[in-house]
C-alpha positions in Angstrom: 23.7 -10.4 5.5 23.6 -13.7 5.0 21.2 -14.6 2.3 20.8 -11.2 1.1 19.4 -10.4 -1.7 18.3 -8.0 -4.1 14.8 -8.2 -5.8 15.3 -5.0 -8.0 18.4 -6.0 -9.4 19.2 -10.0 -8.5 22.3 -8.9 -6.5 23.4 -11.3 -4.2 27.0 -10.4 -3.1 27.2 -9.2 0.8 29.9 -7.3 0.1 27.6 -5.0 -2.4 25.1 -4.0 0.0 25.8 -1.1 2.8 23.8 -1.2 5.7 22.4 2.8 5.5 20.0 2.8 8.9 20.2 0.8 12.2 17.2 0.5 14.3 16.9 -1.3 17.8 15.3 -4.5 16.2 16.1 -4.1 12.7 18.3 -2.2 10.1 18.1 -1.1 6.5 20.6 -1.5 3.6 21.1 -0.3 0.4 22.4 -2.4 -2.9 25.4 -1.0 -4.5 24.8 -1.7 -7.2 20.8 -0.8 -8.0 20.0 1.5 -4.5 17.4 0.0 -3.9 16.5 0.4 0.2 15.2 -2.8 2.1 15.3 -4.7 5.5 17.0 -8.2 4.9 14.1 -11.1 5.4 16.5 -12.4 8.4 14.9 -10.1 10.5 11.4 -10.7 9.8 10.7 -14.1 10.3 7.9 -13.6 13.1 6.0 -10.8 10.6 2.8 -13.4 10.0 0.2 -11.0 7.6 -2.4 -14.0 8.3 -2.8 -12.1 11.6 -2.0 -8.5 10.3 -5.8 -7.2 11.6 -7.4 -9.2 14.5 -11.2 -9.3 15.1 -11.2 -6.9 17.1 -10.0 -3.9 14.6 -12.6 -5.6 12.3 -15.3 -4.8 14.6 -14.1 -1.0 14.7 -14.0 -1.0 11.2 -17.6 -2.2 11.0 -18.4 0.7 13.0 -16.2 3.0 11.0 -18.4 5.8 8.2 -18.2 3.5 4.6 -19.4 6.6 3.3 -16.0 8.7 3.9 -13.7 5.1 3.3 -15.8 5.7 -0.5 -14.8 9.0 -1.1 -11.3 8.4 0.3 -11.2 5.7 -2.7 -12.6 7.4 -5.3 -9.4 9.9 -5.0 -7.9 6.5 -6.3 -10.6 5.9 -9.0 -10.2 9.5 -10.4 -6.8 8.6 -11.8 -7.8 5.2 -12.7 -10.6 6.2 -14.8 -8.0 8.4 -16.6 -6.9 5.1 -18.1 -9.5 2.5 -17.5 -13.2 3.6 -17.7 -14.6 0.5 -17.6 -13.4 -3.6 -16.8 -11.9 -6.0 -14.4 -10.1 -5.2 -11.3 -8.0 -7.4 -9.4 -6.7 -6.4 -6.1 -4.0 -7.7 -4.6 -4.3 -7.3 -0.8 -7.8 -5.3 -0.7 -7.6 -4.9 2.9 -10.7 -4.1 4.3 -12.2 -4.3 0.9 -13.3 -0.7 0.6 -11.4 0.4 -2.6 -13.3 -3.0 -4.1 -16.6 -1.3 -3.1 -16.1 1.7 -4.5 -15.6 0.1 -8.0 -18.3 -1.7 -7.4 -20.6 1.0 -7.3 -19.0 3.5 -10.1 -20.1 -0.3 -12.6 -16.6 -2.0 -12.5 -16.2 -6.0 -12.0 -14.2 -6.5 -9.2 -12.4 -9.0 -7.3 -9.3 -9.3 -5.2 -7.3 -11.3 -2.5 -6.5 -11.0 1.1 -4.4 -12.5 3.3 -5.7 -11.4 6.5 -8.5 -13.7 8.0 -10.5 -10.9 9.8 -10.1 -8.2 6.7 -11.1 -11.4 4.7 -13.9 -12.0 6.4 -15.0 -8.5 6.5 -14.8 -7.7 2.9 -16.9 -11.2 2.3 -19.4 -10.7 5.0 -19.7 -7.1 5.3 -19.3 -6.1 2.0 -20.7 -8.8 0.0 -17.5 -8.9 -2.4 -15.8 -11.9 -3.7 -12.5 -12.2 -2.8 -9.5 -14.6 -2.3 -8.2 -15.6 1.1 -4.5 -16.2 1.1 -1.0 -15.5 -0.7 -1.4 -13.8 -3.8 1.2 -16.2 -5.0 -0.9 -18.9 -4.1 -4.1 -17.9 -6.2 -5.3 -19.7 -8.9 -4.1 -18.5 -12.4 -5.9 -18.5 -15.8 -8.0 -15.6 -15.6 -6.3 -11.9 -16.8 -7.4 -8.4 -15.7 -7.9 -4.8 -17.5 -6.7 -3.5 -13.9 -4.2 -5.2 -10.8 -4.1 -2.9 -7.9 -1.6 -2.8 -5.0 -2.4 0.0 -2.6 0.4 -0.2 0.4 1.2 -3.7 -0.2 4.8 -4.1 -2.2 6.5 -3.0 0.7 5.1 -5.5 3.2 6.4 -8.3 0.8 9.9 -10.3 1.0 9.6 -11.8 -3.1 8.5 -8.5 -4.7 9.9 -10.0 -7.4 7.8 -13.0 -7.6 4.4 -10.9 -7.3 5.9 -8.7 -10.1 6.1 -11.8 -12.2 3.0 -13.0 -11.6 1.0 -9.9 -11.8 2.6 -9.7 -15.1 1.0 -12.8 -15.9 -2.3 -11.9 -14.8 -2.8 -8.5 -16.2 -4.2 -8.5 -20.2 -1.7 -7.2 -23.3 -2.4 -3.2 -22.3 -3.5 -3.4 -18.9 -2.8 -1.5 -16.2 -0.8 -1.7 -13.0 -1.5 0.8 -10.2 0.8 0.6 -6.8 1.0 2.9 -4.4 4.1 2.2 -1.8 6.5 4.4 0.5 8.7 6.4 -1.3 12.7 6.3 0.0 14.0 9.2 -2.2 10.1 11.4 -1.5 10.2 14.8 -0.1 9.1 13.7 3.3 11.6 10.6 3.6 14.6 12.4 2.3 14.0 15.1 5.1 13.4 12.5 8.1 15.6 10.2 6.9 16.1 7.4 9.6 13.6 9.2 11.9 10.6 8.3 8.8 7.7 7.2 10.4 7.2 4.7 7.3 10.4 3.2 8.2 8.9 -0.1 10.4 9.7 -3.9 10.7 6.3 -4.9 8.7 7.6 -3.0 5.8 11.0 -4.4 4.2 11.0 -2.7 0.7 11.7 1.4 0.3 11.5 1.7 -3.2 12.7 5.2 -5.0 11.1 6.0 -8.7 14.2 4.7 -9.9 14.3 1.0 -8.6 10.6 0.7 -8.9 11.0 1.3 -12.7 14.0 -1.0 -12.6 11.4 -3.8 -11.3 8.6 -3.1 -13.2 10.7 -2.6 -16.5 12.2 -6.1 -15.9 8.6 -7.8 -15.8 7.2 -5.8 -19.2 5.7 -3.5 -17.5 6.3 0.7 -18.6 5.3 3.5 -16.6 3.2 6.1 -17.4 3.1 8.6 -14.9 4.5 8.8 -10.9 2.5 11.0 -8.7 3.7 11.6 -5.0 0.8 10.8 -2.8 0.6 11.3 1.4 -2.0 9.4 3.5 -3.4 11.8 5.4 -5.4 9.4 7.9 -2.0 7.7 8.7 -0.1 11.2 9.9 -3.5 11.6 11.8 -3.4 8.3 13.7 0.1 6.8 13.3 1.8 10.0 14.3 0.1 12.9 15.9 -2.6 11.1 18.3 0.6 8.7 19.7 2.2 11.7 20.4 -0.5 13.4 22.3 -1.0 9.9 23.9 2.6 9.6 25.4 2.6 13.3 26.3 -0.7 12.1 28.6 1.2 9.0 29.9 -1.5 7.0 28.2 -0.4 3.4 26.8 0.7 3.0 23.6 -2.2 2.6 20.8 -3.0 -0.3 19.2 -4.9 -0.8 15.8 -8.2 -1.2 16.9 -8.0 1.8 19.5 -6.3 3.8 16.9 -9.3 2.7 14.4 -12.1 3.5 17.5 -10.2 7.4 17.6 -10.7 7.8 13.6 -14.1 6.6 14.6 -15.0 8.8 16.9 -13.3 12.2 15.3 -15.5 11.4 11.9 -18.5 10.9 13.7 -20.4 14.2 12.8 -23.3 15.4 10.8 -22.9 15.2 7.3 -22.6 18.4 6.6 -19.5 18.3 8.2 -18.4 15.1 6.7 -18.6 16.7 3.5 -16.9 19.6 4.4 -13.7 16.9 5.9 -14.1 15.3 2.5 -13.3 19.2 0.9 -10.6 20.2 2.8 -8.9 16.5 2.9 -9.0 16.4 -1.2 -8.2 20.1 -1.5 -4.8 19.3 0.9 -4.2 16.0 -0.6 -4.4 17.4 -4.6 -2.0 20.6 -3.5 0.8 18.2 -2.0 0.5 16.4 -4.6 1.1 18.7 -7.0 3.8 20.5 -4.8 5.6 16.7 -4.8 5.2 17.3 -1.0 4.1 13.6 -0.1 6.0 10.3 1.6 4.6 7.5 -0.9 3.8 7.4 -4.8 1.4 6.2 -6.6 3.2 4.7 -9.8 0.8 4.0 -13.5 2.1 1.4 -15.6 1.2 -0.1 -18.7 1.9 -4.6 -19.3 3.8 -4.2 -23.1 1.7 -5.7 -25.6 4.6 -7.7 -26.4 7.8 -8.6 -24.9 
């Protein structure tokens, strides 16, 4: 506990946080006073995101269908274009950069930043999409976006904080925030509790709706609408191929096998591609709208004025 504290809420006081699941490396706590879930940073200090994909997942991921990774996105874009038909994008930790393509091509101006070098140098090479390599915290301000986008990326951070302030900074008057990020108090988590699959050492925050408003709320930032979301893919590879993996005796996946397996299931005709794209968005809207999910996807709107 020493050190601790609370990005949500500024909370500092060991005494106010109660450690709520222990792992065998790791454990998570909860503030008293906010709830908000997280690991304290004490235990991450060999998580280094400049290595988070090696070359060698990049090389599966070149090999990967772009055409499914686009439809996967535009699921994202369909909610976006609710609020923003048209404008800038900025994408804080684009990954692979596929979300950025996708824009791309439905006529937005895009851009983004990425920490990884080989998703970096994919989304650059591959892609042809201008991005920035580093911390967001790092980038160059000065410039201010219709759209900021963080798909799965406030949870890998220790200073959520200090991107909330910034993004703040770099979204217009009106502009919209989009974050999609494990949810602590979801269907899913509530019923695995400390057995949640999302529940790893590279991700320290486990926001609930409540604390994420908290945050957002503190950096003038109002939400509009919190839909519960669930990664299909990620129960696919992160969960049930493992499993049929140990039950062979087989060793342990890493990303770029796990990204060669994805591969190699979505390599059909495209008829049948099509028909995966179907049934995935059919599954995906249902949960949704049945709340059955283990991450949200939260909409807020920067205040005009503070």
């Amino acid at each position: 506990m020493d050190k601790i504290r609370c990005v949500v809420c500024g909370n500092h006081h060991p005494e106010r946080f109660q450690v709520r699941h222990r792992k065998p490396n790791f454990f998570v706590v909860e503030c008293l006073d906010c709830t908000f879930h997280f690991i304290p940073p004490s235990f991450r200090k060999g998580v280094d995101y400049t290595k988070y994909k090696y070359a060698d997942v990049a090389a599966e991921v070149a090999k990967a269908d772009v055409w499914l990774k686009v439809r996967r996105n535009l699921l994202r874009y369909r909610l976006i274009r609710k609020y923003r038909r048209s404008g800038t994008i900025y994408d804080i930790g684009c990954g692979f950069g596929h979300f950025l393509l996708t824009g791309k091509q439905l006529g937005y101006d895009v851009s983004g930043v990425e920490m990884s070098r080989a998703n970096a140098s994919y989304v650059r090479d591959m892609l042809g999409i201008r991005i920035d390599e580093g911390d967001f915290l790092a980038v160059k301000e000065g410039v201010q976006y219709d759209v900021l986008t963080l798909w799965d990326v406030l949870e890998h951070v220790d200073g959520a904080d200090r991107v909330m302030e910034k993004a703040g900074r770099m979204i217009k008057p009106g502009g919209m925030l989009f974050i999609q990020v494990p949810q602590i108090d979801s269907c899913l988590a509530s019923l695995l509790k400390g057995k949640w699959w999302a529940m790893g050492l590279d991700h320290v925050n486990y926001f609930s709706s409540r604390t994420v408003d908290l945050l957002l709320d503190r950096y003038g930032f109002e939400i509009q609408k919190i839909v519960s979301s669930i990664e299909l893919k990620n129960i696919l590879v992160y969960v049930l191929l493992p499993k049929i993996r140990r039950r062979r005796k087989r060793p342990p996946m890493t990303a770029a096998v796990r990204q060669r397996e994805f591969n190699r299931i979505t390599r059909k005709p495209m008829w049948m591609r099509r028909m995966m794209v179907l049934v995935h968005n059919a599954v995906y809207t249902c949960l949704s709208l049945l709340g059955i999910g283990d991450e949200m996807i939260v909409v807020a709107r920067k205040r005009s004025s503070l």
